[in-house]
N, C-alpha and C positions, 0 to 999 in steps of 0.2 A: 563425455561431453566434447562435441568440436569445438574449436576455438575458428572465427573467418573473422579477416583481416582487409579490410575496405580502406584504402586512401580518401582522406577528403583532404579537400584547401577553406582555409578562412582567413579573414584581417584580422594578425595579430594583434590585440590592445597596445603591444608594444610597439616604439619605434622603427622593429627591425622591418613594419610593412609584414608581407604575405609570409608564412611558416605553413609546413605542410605538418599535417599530425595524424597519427593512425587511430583509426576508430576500431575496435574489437567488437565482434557478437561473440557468441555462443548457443549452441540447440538447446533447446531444452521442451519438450516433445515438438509442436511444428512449429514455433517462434525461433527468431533470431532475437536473443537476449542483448543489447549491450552493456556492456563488462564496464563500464565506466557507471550507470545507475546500478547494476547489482552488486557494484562496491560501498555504495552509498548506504544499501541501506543492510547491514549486517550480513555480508559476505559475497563472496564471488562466485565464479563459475567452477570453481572446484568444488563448494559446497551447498552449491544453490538446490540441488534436486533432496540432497539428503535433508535439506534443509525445509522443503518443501513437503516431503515427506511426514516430515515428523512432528509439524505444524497442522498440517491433517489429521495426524491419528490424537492429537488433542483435541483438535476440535468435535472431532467425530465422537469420540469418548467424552469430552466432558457436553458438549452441546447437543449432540444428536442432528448434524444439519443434514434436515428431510429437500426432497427434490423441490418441495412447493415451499420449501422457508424462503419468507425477506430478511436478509442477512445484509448488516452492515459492519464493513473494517476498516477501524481508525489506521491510519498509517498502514497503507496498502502496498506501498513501497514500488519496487516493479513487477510484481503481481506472485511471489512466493505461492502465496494462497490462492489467489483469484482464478490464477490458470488453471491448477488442480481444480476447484471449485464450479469451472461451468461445466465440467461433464457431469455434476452432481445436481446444479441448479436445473434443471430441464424444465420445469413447469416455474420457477420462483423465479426471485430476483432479488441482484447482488449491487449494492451502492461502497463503494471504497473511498478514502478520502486521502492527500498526504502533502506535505507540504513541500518538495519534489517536485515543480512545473512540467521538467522535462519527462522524471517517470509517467504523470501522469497524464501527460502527450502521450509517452508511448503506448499507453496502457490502451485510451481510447482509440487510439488508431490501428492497432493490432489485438486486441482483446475485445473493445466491446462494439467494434465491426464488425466479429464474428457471429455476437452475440448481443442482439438487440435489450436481453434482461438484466444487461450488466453497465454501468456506468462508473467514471469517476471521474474527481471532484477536486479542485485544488483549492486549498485554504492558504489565503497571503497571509500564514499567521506568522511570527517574528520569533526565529528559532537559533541561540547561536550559534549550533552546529550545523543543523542544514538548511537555515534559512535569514539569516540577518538581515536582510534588508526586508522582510514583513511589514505590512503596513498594519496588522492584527497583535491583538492580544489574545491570548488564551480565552481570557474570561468574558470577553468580546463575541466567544464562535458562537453559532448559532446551527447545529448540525442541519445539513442539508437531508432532514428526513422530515416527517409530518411526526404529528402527535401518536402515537400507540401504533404505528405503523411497521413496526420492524418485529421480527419473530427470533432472531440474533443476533449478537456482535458478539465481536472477539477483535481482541487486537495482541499485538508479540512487541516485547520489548518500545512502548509507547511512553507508559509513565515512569520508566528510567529517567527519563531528560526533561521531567515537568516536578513543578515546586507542589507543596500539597493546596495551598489554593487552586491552582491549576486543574489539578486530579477531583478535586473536589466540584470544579465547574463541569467537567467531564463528566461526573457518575451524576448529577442533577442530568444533565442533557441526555443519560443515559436510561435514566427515569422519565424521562419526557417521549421520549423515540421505542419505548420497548412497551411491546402490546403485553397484554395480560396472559401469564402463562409462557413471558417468553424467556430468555436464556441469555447470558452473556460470557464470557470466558476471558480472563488478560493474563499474561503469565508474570510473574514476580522474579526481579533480576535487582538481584543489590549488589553496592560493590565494596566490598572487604577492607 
């Protein structure tokens, strides 16, 4: 993985007036990743591909996502999965959500420019690791999909940082959004 190194300038919030500060990408097949959202949402560019990786071959194994599945991913992050995912979606279509503004700026402006079947979504849901100022609750969302409309989801490391109320408004809206016959996958991460 390259690492490319871009000078920007901005108004610092602080007193000091203008600071300059180094913006980071990284490749990762034809995207320029920035290093500052792939830090955000469980790992960098040291481990973004393997990581990427390995999120596929779950998915692929426990869900089976076919070319013409409507697949939707809670916490899409800066697109681990998504980018692997459009050379797979060729005929379907891919809805991601996350609570990350900037991710998913980048997402739409580089991923689903590419790819008219792909879209994502931000939820001002009220998060206090990576979203405190939300103007949402959890129990509030209202998934941005139709009724029986989805043929997947999967999400990584989402219900770590949500209470079981929470998780429980989750798998009703997951019963609302998933057609008949369809599949879902999250992976289980506790901490010791």
């Amino acid at each position: 993985m390259t690492l490319v190194s871009k000078r920007l300038h901005h108004q610092s919030a602080t007193k000091k007036g203008r600071v300059e500060m180094e913006h980071q990408t990284f490749k990762y097949r034809d995207y320029d990743v920035p290093v500052h959202l792939a830090n955000k949402t469980g790992g960098g560019p040291e481990n973004f591909g393997e990581i990427a990786l390995h999120h596929q071959s779950l998915i692929h194994h426990w869900i089976d996502i076919r070319p013409s599945d409507r697949v939707f991913e809670v916490g899409c992050g800066i697109g681990h999965d998504a980018i692997p995912l459009a050379e797979t979606l060729t005929t379907g279509v891919y809805q991601g959500i996350d609570l990350i503004r900037p991710s998913v700026d980048w997402l739409n402006e580089n991923v689903a420019s590419k790819y008219a079947n792909f879209s994502f979504h931000h939820l001002d849901i009220e998060d206090d690791l990576h979203h405190p100022t939300g103007k949402m609750r959890v129990e509030d969302v209202r998934l941005p999909a139709g009724a029986r409309s989805v043929d997947k989801i999967f999400l990584f490391s989402v219900f770590i940082h949500m209470y079981r109320n929470e998780i429980g408004h989750y798998l009703k809206e997951f019963n609302r959004i998933l057609a008949p016959g369809g599949k879902g996958f999250r992976d289980l991460l506790f901490h010791g």
